[in-house]
mmCIF file as Biopython writes it, N, C-alpha, C and O atoms, coordinates in Angstrom:
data_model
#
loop_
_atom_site.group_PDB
_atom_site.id
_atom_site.type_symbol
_atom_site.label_atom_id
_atom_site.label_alt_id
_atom_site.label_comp_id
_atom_site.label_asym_id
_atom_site.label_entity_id
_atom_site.label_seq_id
_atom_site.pdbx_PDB_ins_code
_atom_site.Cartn_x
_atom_site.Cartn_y
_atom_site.Cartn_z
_atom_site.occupancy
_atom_site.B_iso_or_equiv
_atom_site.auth_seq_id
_atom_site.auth_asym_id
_atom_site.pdbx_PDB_model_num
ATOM 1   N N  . UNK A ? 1  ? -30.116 -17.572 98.385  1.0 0.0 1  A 1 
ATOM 2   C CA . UNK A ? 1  ? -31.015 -18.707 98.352  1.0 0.0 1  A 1 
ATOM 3   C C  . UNK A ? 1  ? -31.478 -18.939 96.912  1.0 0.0 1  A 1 
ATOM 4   O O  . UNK A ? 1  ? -31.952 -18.042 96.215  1.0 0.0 1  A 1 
ATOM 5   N N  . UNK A ? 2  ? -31.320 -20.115 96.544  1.0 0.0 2  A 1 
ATOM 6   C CA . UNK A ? 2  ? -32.348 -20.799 95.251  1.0 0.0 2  A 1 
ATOM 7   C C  . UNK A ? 2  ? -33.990 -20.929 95.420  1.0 0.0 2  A 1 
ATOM 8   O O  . UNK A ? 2  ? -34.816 -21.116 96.314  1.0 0.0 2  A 1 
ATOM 9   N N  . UNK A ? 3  ? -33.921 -20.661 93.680  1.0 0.0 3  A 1 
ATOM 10  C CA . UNK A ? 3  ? -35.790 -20.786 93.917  1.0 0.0 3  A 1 
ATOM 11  C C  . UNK A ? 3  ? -36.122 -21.920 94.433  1.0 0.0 3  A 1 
ATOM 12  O O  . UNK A ? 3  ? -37.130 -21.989 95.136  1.0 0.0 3  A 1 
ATOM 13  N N  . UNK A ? 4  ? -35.251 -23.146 94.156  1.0 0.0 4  A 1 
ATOM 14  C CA . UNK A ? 4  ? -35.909 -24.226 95.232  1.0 0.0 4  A 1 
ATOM 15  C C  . UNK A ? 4  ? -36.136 -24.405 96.456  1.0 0.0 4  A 1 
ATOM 16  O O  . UNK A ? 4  ? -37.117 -24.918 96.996  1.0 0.0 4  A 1 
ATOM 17  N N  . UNK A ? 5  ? -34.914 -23.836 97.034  1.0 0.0 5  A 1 
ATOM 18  C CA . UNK A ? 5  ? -34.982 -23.247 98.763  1.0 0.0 5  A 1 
ATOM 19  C C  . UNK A ? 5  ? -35.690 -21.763 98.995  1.0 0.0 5  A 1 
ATOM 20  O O  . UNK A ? 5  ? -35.270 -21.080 99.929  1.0 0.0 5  A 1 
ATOM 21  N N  . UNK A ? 6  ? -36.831 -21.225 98.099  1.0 0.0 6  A 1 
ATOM 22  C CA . UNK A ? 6  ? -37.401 -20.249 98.024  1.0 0.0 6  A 1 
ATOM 23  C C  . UNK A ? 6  ? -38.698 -20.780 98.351  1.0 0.0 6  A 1 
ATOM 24  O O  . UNK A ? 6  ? -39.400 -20.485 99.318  1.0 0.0 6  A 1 
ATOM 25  N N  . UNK A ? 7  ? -38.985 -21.796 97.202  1.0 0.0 7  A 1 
ATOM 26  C CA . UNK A ? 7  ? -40.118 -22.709 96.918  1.0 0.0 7  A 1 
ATOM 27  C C  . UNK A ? 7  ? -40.634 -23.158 98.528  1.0 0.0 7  A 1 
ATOM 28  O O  . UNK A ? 7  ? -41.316 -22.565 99.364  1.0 0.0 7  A 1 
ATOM 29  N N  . UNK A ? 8  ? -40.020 -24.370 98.518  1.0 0.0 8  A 1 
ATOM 30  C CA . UNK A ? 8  ? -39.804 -25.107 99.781  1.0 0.0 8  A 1 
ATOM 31  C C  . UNK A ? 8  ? -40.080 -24.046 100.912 1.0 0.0 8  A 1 
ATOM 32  O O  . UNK A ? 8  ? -41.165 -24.265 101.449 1.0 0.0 8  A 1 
ATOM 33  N N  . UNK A ? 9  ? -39.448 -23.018 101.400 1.0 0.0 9  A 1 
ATOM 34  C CA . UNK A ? 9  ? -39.812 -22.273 102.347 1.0 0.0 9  A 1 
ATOM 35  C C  . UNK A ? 9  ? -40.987 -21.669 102.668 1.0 0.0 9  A 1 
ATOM 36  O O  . UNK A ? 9  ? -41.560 -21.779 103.752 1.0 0.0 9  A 1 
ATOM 37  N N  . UNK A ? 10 ? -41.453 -20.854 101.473 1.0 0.0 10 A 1 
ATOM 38  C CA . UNK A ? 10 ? -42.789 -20.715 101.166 1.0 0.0 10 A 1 
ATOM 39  C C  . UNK A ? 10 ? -44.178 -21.445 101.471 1.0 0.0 10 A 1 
ATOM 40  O O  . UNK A ? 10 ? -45.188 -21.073 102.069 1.0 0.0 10 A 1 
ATOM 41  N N  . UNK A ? 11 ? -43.743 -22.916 100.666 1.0 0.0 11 A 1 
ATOM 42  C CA . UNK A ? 11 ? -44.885 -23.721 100.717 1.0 0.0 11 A 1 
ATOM 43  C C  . UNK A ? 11 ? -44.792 -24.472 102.213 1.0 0.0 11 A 1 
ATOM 44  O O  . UNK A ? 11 ? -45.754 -24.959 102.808 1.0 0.0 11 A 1 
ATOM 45  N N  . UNK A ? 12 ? -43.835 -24.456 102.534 1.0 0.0 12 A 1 
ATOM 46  C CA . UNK A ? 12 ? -43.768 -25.046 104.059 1.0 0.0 12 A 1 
ATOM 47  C C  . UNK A ? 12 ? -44.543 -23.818 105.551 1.0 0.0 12 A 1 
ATOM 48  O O  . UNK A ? 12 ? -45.019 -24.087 106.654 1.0 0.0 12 A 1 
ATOM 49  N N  . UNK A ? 13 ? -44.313 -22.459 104.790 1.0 0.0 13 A 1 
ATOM 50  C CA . UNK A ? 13 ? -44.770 -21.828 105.810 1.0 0.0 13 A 1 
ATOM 51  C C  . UNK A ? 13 ? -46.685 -21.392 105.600 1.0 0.0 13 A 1 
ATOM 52  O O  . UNK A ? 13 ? -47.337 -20.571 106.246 1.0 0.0 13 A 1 
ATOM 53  N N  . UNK A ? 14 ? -47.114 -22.250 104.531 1.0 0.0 14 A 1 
ATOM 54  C CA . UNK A ? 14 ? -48.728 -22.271 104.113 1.0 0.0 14 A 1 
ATOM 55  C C  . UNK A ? 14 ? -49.086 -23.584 104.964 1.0 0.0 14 A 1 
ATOM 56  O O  . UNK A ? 14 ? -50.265 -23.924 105.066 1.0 0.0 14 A 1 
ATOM 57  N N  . UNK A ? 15 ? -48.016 -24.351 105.600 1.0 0.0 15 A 1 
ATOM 58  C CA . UNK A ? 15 ? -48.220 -25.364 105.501 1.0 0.0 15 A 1 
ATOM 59  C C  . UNK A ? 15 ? -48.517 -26.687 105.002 1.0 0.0 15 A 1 
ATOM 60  O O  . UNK A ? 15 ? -48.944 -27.659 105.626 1.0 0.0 15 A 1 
ATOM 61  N N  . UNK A ? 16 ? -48.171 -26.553 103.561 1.0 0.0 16 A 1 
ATOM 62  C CA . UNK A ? 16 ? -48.726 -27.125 102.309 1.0 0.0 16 A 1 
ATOM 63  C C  . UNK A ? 16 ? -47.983 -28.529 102.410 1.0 0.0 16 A 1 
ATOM 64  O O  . UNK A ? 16 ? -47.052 -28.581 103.214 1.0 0.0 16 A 1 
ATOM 65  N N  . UNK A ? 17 ? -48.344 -29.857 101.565 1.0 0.0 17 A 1 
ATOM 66  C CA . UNK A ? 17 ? -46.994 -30.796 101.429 1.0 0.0 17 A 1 
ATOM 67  C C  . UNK A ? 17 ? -46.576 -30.553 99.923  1.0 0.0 17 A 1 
ATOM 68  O O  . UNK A ? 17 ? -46.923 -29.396 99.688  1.0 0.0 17 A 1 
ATOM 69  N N  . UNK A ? 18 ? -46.107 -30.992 99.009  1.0 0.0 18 A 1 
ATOM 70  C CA . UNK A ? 18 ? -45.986 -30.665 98.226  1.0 0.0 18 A 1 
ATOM 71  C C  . UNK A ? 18 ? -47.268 -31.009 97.455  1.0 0.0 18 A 1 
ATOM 72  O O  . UNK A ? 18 ? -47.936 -30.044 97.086  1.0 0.0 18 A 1 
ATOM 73  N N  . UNK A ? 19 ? -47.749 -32.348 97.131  1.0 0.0 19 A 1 
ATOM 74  C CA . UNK A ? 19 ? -49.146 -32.623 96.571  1.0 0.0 19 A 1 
ATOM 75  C C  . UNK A ? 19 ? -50.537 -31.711 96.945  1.0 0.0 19 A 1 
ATOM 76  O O  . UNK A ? 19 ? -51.515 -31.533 96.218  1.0 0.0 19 A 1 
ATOM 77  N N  . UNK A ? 20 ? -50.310 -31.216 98.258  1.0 0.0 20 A 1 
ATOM 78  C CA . UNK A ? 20 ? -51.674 -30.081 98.233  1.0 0.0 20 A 1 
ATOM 79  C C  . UNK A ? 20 ? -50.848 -28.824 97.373  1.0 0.0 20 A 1 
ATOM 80  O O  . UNK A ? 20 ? -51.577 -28.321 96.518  1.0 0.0 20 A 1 
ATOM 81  N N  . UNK A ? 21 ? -49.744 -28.349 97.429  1.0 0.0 21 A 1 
ATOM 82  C CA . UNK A ? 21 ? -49.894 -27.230 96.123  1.0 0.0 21 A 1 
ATOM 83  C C  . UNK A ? 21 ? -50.278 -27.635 94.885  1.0 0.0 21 A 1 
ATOM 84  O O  . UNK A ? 21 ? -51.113 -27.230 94.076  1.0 0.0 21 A 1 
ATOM 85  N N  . UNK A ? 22 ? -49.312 -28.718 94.918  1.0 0.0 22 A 1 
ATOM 86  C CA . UNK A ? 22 ? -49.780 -29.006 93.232  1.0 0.0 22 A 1 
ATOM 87  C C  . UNK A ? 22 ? -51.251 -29.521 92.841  1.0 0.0 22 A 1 
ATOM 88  O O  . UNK A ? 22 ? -51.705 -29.538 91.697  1.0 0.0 22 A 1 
ATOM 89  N N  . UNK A ? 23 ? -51.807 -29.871 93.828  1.0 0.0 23 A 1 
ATOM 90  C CA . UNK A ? 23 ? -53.282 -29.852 93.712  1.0 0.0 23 A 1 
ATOM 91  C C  . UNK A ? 23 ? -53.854 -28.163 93.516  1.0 0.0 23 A 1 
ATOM 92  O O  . UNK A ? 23 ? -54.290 -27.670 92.476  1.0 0.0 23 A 1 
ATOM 93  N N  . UNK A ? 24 ? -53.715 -27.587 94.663  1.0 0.0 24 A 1 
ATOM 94  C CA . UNK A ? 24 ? -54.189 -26.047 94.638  1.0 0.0 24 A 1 
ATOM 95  C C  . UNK A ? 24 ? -54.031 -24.964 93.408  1.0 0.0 24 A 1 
ATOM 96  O O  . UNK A ? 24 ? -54.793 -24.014 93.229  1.0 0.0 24 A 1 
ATOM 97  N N  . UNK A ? 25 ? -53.223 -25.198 92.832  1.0 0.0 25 A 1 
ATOM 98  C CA . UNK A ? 25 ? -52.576 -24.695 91.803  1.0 0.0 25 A 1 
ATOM 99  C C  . UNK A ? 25 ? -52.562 -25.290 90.234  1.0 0.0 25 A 1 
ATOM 100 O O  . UNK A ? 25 ? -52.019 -24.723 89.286  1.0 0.0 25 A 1 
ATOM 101 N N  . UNK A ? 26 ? -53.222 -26.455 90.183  1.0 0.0 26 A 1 
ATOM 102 C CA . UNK A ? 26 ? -53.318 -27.562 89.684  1.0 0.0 26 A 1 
ATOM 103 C C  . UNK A ? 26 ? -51.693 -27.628 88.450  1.0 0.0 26 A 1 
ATOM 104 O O  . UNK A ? 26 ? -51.555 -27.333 87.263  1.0 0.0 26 A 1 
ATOM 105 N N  . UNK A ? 27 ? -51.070 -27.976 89.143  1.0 0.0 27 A 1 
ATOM 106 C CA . UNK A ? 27 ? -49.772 -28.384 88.670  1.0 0.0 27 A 1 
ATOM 107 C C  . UNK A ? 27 ? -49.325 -30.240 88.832  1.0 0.0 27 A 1 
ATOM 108 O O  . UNK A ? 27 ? -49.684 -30.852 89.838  1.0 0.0 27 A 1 
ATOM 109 N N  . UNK A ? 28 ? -48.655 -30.828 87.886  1.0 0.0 28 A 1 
ATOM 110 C CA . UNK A ? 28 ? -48.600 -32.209 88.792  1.0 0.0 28 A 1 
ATOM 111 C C  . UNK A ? 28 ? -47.434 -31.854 89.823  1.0 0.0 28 A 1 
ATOM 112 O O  . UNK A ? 28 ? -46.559 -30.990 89.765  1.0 0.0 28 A 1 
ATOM 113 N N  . UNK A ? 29 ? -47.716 -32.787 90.752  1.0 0.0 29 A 1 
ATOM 114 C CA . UNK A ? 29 ? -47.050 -33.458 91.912  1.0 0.0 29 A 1 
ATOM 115 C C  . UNK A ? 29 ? -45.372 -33.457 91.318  1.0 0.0 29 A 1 
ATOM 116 O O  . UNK A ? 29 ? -44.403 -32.893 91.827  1.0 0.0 29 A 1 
ATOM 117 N N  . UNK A ? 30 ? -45.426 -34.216 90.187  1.0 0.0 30 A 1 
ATOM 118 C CA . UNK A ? 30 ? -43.861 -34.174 89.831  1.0 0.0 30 A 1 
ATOM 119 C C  . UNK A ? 30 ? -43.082 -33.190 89.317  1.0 0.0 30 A 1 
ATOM 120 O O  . UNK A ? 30 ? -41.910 -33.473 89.071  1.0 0.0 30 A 1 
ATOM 121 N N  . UNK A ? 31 ? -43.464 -32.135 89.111  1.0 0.0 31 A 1 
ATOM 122 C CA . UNK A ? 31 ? -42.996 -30.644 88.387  1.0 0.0 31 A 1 
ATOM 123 C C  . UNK A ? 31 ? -42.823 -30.160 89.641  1.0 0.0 31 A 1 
ATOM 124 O O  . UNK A ? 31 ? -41.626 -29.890 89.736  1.0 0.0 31 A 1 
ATOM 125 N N  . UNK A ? 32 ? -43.424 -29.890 90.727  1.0 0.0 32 A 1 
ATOM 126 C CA . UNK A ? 32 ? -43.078 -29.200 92.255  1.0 0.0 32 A 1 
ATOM 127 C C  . UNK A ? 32 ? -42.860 -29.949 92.731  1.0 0.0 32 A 1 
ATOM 128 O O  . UNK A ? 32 ? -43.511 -29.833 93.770  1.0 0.0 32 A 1 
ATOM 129 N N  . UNK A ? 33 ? -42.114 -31.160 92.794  1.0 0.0 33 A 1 
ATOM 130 C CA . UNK A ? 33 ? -40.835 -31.926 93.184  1.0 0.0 33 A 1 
ATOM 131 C C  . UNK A ? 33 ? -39.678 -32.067 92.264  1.0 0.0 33 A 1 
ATOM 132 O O  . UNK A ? 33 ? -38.621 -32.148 92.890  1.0 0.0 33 A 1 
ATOM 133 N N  . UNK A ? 34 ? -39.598 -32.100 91.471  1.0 0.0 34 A 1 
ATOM 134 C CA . UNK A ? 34 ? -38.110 -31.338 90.252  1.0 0.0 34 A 1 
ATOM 135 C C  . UNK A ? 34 ? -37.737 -29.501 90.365  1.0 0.0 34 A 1 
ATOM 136 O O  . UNK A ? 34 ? -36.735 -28.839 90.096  1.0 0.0 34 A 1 
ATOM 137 N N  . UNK A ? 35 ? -39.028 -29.180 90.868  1.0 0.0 35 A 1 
ATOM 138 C CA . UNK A ? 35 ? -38.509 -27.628 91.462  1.0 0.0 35 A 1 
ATOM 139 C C  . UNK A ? 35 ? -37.853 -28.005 92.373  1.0 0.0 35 A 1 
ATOM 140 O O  . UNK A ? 35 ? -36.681 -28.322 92.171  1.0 0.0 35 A 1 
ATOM 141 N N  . UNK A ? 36 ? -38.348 -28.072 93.492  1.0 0.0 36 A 1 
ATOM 142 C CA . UNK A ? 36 ? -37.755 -28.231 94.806  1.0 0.0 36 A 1 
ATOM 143 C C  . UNK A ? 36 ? -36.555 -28.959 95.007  1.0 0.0 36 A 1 
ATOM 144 O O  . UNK A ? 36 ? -35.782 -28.607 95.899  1.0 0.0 36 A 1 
ATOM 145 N N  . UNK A ? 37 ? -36.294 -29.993 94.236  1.0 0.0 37 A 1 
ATOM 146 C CA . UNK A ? 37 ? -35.472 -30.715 94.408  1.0 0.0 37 A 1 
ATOM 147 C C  . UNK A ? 37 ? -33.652 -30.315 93.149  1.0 0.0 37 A 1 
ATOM 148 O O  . UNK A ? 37 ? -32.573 -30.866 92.928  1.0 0.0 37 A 1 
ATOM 149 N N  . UNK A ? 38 ? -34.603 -28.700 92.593  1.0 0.0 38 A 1 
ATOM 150 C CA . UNK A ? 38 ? -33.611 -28.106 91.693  1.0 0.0 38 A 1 
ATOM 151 C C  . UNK A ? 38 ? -32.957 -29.367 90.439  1.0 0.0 38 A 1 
ATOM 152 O O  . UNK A ? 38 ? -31.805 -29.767 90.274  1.0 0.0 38 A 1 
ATOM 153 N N  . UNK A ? 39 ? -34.417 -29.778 89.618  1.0 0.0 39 A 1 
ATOM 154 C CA . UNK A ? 39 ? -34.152 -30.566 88.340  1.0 0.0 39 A 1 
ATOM 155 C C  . UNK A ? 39 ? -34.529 -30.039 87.342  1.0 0.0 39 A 1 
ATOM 156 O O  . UNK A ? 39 ? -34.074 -30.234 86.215  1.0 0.0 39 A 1 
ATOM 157 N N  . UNK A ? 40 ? -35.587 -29.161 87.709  1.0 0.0 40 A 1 
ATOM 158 C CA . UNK A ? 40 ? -36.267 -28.186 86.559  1.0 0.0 40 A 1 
ATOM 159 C C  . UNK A ? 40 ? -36.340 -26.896 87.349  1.0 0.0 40 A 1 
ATOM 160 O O  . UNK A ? 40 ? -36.195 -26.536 88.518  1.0 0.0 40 A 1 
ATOM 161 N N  . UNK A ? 41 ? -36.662 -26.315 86.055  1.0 0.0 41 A 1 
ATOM 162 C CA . UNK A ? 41 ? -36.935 -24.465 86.681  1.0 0.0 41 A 1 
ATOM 163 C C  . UNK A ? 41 ? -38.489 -23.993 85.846  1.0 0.0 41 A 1 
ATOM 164 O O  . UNK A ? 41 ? -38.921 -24.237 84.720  1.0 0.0 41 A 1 
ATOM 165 N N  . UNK A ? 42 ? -38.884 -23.428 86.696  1.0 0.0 42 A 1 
ATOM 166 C CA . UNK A ? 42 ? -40.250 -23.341 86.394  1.0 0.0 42 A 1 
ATOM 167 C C  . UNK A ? 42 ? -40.461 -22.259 85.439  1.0 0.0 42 A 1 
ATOM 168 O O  . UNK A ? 42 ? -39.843 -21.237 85.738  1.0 0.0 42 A 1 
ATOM 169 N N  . UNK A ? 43 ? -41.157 -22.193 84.374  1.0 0.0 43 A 1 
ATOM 170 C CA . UNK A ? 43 ? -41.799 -21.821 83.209  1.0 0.0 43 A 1 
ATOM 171 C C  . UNK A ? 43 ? -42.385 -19.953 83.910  1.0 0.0 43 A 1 
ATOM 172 O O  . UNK A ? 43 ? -43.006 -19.754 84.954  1.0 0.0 43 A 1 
ATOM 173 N N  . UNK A ? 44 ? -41.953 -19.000 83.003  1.0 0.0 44 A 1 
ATOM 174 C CA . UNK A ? 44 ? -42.140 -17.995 83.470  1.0 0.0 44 A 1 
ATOM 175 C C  . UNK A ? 44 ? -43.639 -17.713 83.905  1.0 0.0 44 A 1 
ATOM 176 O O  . UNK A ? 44 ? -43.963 -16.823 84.691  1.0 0.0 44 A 1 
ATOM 177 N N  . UNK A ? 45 ? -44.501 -18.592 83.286  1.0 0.0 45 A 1 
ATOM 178 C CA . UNK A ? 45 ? -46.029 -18.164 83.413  1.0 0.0 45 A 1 
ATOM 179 C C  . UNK A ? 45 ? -46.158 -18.914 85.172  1.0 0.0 45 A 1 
ATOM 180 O O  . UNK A ? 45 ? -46.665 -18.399 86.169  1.0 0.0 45 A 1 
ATOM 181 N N  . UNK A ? 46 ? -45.455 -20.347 85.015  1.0 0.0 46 A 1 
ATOM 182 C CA . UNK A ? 46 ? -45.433 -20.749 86.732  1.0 0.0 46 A 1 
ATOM 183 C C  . UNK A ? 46 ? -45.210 -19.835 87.666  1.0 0.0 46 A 1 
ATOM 184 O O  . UNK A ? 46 ? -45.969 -19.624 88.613  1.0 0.0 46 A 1 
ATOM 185 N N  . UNK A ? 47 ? -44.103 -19.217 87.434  1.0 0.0 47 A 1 
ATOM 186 C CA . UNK A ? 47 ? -43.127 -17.987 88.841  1.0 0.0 47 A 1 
ATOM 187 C C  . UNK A ? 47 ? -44.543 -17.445 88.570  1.0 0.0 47 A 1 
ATOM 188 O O  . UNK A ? 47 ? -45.156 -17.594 89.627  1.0 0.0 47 A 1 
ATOM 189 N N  . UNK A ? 48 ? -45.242 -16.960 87.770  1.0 0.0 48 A 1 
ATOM 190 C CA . UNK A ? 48 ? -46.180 -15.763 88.293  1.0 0.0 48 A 1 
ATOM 191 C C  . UNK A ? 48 ? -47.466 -16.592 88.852  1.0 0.0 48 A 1 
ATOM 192 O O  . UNK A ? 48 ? -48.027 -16.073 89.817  1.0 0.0 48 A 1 
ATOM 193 N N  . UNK A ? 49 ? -47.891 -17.568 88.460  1.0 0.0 49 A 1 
ATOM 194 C CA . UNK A ? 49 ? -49.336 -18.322 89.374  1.0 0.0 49 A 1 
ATOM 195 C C  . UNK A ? 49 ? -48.636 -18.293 90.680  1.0 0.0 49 A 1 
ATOM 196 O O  . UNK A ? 49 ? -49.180 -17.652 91.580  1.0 0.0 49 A 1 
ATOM 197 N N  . UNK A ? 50 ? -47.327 -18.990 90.959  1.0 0.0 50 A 1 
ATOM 198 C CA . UNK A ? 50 ? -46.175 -18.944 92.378  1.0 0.0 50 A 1 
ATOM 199 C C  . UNK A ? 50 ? -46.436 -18.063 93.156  1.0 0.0 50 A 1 
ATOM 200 O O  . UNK A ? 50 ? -46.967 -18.265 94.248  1.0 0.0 50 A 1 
ATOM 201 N N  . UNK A ? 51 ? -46.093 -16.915 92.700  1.0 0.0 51 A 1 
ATOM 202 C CA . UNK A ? 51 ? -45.967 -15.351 93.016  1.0 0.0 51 A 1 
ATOM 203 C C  . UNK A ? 51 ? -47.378 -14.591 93.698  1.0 0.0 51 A 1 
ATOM 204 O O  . UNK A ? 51 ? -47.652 -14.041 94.765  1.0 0.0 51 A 1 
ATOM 205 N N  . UNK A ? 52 ? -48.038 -14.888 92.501  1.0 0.0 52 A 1 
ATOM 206 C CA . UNK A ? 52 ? -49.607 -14.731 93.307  1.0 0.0 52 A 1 
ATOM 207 C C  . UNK A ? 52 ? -50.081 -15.254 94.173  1.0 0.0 52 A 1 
ATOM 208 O O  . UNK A ? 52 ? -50.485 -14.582 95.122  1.0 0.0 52 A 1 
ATOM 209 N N  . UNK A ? 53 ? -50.240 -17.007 94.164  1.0 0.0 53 A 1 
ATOM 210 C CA . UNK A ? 53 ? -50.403 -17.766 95.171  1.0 0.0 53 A 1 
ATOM 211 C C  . UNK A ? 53 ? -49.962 -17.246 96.726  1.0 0.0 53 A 1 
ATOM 212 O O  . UNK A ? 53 ? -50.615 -17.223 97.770  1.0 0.0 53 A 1 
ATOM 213 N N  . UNK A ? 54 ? -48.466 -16.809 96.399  1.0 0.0 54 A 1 
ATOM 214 C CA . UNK A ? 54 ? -47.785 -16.819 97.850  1.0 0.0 54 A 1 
ATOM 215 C C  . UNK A ? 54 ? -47.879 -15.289 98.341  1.0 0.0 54 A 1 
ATOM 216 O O  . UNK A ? 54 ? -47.132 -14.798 99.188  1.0 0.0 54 A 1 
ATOM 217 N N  . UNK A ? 55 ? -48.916 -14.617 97.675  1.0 0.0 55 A 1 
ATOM 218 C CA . UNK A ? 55 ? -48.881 -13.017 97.824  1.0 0.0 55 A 1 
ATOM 219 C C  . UNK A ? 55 ? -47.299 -12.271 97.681  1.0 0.0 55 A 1 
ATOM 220 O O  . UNK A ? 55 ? -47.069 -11.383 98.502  1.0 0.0 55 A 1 
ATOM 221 N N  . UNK A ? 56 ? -46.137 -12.627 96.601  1.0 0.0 56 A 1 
ATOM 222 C CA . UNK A ? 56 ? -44.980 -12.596 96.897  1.0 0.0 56 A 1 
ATOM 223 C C  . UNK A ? 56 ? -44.595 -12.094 95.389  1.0 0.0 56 A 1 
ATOM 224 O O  . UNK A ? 56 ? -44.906 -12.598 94.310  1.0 0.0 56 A 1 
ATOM 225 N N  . UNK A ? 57 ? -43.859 -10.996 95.662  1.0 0.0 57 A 1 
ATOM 226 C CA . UNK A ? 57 ? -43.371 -10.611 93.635  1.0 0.0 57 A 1 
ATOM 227 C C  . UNK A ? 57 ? -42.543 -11.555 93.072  1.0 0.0 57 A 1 
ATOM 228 O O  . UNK A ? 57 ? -41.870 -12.313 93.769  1.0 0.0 57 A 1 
ATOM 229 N N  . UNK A ? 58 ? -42.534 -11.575 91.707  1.0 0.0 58 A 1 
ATOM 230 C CA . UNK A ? 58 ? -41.820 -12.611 91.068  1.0 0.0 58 A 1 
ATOM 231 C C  . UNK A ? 58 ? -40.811 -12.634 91.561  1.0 0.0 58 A 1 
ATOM 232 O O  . UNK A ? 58 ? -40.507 -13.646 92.191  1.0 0.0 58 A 1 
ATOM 233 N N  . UNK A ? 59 ? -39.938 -11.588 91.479  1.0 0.0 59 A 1 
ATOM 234 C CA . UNK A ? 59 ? -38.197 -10.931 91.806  1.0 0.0 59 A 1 
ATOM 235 C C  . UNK A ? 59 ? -37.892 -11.679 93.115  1.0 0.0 59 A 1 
ATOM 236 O O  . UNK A ? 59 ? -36.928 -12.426 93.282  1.0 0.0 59 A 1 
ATOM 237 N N  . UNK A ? 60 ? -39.105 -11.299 94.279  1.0 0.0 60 A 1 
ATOM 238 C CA . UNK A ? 60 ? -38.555 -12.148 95.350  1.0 0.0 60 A 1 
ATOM 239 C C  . UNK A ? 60 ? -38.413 -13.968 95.385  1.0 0.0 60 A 1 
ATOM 240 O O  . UNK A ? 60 ? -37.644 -14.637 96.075  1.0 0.0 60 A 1 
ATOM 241 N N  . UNK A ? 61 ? -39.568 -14.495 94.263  1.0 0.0 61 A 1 
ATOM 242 C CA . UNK A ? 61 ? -39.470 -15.769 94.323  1.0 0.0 61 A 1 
ATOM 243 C C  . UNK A ? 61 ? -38.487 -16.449 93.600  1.0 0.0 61 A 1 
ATOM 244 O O  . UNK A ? 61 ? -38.391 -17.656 93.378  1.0 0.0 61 A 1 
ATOM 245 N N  . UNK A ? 62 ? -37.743 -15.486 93.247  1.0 0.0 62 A 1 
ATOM 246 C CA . UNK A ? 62 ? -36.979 -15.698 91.827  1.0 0.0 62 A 1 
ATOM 247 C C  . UNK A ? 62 ? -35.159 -15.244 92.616  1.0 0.0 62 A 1 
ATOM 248 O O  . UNK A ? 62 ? -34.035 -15.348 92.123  1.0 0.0 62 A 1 
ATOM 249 N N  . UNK A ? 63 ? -35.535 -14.844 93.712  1.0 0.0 63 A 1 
ATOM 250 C CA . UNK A ? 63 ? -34.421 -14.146 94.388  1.0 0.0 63 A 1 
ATOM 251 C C  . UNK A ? 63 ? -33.144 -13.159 93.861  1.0 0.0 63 A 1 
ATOM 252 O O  . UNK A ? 63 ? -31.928 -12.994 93.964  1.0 0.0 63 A 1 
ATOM 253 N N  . UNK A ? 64 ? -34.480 -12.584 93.157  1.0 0.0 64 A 1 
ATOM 254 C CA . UNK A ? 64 ? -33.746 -10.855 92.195  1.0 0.0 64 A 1 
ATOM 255 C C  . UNK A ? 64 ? -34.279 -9.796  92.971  1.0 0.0 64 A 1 
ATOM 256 O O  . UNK A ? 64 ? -34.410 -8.681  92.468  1.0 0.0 64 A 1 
ATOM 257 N N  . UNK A ? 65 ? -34.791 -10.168 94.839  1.0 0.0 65 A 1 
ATOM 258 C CA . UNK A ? 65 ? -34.906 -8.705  95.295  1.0 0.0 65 A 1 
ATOM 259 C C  . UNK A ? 65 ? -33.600 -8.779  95.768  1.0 0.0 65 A 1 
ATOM 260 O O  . UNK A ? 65 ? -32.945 -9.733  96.188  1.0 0.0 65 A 1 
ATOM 261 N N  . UNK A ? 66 ? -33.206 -6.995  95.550  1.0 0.0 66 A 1 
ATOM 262 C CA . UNK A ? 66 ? -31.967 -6.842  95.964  1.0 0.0 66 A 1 
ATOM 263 C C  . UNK A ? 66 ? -32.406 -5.363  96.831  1.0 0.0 66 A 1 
ATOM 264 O O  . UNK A ? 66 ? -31.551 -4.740  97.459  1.0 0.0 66 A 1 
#
């Protein structure tokens, strides 16, 4: 799986839409839709606000658990 289909799974199982993360997190709306939609890749300091947010290690959001 891609971090976008990582993303997406995640924030779908908080129940989130995409605009309440990027509110919660205060990110814009259009940066966690170029994730998700795999146009951009998020900034290493992002994966870790991500990571915390989702109680989830970087590696897994990043899909380097092996």
């Amino acid at each position: 799986m891609e971090f976008k289909d990582i993303l997406r799974e995640l924030r779908e199982e908080k129940g989130l839409t995409q605009a309440q993360l990027a509110e919660q997190l205060h990110f814009s709306l259009s940066i966690v839709n170029k994730w998700e939609n795999g146009k951009k890749n998020p900034s290493v300091e992002a994966v870790k606000i991500l990571a915390k947010f989702f109680n989830v290690t970087t590696d897994y959001i990043l899909n380097m658990d092996n």
